[in-house]
LOTORGU-604379 format. One record per residue (C-alpha): residue in three letters; residue number from 1; x, y, z. Coordinates in nm, 2 decimals. Layout:
residues N
@kefi = ALA | paro = NUM | east = X | north = Y | up = Z;
...
This chain:
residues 112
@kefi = UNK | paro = 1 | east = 13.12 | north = 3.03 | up = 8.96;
@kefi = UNK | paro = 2 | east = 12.81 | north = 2.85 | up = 8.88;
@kefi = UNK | paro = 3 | east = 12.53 | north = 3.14 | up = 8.91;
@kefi = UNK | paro = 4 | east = 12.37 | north = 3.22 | up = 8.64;
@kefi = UNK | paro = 5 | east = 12.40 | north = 3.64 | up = 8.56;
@kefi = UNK | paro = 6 | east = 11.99 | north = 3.82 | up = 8.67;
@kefi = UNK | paro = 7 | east = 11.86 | north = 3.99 | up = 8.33;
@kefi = UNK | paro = 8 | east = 11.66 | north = 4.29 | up = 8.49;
@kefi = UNK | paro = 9 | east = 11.30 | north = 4.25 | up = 8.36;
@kefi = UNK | paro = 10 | east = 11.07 | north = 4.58 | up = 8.28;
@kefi = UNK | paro = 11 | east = 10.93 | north = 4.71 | up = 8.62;
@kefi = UNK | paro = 12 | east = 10.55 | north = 4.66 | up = 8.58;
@kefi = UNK | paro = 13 | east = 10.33 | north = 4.46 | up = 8.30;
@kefi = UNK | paro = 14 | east = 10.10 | north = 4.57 | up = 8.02;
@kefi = UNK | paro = 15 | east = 9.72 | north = 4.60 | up = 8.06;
@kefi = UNK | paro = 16 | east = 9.66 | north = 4.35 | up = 7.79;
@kefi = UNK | paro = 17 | east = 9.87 | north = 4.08 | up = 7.93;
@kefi = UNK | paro = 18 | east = 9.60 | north = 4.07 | up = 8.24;
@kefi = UNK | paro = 19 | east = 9.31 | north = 4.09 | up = 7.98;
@kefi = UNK | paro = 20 | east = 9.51 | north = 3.81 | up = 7.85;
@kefi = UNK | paro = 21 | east = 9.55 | north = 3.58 | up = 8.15;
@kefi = UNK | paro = 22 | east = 9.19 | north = 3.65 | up = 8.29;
@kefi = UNK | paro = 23 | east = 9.01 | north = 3.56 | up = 7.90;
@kefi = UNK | paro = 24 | east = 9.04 | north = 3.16 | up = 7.96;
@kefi = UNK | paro = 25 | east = 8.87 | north = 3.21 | up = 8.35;
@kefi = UNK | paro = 26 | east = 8.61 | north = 3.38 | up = 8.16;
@kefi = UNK | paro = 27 | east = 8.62 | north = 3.15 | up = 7.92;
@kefi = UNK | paro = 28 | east = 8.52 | north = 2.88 | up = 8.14;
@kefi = UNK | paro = 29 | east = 8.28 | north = 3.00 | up = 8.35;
@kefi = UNK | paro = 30 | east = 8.11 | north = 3.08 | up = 8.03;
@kefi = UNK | paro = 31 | east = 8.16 | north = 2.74 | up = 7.93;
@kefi = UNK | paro = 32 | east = 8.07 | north = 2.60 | up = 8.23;
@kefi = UNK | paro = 33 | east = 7.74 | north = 2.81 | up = 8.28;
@kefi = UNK | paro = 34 | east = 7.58 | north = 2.73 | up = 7.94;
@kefi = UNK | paro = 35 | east = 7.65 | north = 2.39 | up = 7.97;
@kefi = UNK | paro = 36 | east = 7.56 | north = 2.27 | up = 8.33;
@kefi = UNK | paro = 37 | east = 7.44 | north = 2.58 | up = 8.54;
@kefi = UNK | paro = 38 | east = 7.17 | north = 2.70 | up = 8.30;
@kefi = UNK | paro = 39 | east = 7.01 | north = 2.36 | up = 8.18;
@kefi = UNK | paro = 40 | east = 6.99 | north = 2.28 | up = 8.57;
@kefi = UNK | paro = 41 | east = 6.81 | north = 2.58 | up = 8.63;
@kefi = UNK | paro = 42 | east = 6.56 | north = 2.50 | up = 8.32;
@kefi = UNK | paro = 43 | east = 6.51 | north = 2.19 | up = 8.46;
@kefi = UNK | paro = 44 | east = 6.38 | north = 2.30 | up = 8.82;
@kefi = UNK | paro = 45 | east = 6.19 | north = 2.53 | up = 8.63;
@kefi = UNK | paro = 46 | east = 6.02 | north = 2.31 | up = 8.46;
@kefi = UNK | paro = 47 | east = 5.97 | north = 2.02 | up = 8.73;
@kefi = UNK | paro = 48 | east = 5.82 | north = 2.31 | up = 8.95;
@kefi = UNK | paro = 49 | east = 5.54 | north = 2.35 | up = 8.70;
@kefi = UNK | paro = 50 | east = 5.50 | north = 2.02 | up = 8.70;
@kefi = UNK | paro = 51 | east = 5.46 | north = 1.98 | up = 9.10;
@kefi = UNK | paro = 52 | east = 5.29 | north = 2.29 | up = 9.09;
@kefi = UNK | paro = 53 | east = 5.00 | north = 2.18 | up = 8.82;
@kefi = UNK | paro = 54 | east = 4.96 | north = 1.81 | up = 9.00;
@kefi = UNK | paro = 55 | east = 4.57 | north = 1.80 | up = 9.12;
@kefi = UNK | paro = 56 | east = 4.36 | north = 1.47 | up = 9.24;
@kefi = UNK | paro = 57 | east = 4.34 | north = 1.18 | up = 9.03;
@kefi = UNK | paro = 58 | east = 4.70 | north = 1.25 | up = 8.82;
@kefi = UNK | paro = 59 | east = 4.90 | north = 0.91 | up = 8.84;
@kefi = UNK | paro = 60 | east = 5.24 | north = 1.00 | up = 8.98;
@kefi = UNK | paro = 61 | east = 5.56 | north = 0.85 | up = 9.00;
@kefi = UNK | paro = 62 | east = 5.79 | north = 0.91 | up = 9.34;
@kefi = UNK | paro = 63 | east = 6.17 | north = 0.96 | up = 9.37;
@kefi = UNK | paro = 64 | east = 6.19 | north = 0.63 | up = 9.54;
@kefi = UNK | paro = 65 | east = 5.97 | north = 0.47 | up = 9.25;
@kefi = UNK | paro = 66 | east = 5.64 | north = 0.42 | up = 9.38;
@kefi = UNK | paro = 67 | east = 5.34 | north = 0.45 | up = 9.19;
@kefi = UNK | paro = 68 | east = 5.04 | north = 0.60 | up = 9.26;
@kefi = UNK | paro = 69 | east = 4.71 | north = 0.82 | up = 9.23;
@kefi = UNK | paro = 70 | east = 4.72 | north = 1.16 | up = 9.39;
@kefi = UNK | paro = 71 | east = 4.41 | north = 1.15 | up = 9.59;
@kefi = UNK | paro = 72 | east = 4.43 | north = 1.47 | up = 9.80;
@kefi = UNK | paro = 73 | east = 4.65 | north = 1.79 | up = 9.80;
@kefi = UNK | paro = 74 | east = 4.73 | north = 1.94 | up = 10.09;
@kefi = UNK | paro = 75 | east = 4.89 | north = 2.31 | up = 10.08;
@kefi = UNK | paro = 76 | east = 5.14 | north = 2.37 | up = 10.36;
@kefi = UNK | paro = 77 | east = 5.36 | north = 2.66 | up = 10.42;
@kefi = UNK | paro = 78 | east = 5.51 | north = 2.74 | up = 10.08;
@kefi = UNK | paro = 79 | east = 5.46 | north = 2.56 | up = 9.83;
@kefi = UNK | paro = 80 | east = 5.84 | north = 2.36 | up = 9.95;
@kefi = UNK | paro = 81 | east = 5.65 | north = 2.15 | up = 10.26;
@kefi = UNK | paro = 82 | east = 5.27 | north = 2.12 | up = 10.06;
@kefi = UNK | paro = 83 | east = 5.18 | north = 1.77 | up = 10.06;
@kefi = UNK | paro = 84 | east = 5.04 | north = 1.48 | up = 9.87;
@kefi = UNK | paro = 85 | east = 4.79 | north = 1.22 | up = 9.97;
@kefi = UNK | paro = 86 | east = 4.90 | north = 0.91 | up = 9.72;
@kefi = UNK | paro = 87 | east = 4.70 | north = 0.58 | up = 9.73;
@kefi = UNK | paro = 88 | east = 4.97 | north = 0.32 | up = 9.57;
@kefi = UNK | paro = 89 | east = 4.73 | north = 0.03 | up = 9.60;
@kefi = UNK | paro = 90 | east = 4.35 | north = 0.00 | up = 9.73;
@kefi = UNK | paro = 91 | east = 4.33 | north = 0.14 | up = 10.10;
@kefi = UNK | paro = 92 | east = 4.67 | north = 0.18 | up = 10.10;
@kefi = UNK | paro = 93 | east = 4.73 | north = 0.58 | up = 10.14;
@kefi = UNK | paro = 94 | east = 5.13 | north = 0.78 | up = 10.23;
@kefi = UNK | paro = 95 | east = 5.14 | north = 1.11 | up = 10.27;
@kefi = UNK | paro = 96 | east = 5.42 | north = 1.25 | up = 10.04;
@kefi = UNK | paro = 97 | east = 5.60 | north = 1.59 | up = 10.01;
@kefi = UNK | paro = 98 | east = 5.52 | north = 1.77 | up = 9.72;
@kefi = UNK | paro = 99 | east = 5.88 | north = 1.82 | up = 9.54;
@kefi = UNK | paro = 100 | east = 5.93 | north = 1.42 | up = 9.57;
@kefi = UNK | paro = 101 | east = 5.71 | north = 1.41 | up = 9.29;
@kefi = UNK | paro = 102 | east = 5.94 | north = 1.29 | up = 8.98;
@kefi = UNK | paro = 103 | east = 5.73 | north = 1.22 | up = 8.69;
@kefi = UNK | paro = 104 | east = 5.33 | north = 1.27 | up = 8.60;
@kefi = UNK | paro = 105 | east = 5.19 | north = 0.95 | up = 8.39;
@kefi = UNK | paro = 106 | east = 4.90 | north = 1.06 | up = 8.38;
@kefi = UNK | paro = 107 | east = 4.68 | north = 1.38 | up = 8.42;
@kefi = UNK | paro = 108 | east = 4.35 | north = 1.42 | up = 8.49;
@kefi = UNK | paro = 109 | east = 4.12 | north = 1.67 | up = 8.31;
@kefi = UNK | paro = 110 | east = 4.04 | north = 1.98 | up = 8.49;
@kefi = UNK | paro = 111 | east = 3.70 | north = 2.03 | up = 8.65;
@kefi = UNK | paro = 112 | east = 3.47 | north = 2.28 | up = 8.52;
């Protein structure tokens, strides 16, 4: 008729050809983790040293783009809700949360 005759096949596969279909999963996680998850990770790194080193008088930038001078820091509980006094123009104050802080233009000199 038209079936086709069933070859038997050898009962049970070899270690290596698991090693062999797992290595490109491996492969890309690897991949993936150098190339996205661990520069991420640098980077939050190094923008909380940033938020964390901001004192009064550093010119700030904010995620929405505003532009202004840090004129009082306020620590909160942890250091995630700590806020920012910013005055973006004369008499013109908003209270800002900490980690909105995107870029430092300028930094003030430490007090001795």
């Amino acid at each position: 008729m038209f079936a086709t005759p069933a070859y038997a096949q050898a009962a049970g596969g070899d270690a290596g050809s698991f090693v062999g279909a797992l290595l490109p999963f491996v492969l890309i996680f690897a991949i993936m983790y150098f190339l996205l998850i661990r520069p991420q990770q640098k980077k939050m790194k190094e923008h909380k040293a940033m938020v964390d080193a901001l004192r009064r008088g550093d010119k700030v930038v904010t995620q929405g783009g505003l532009i202004g001078k840090v004129t009082r820091v306020k620590e909160g509980e942890g250091t995630d809700f700590a806020e920012l006094e910013v005055e973006l123009a004369e008499g013109v104050r908003v209270r800002v949360v900490r980690s909105t802080i995107a870029q430092v233009l300028s930094k003030t000199e430490p007090a001795d």
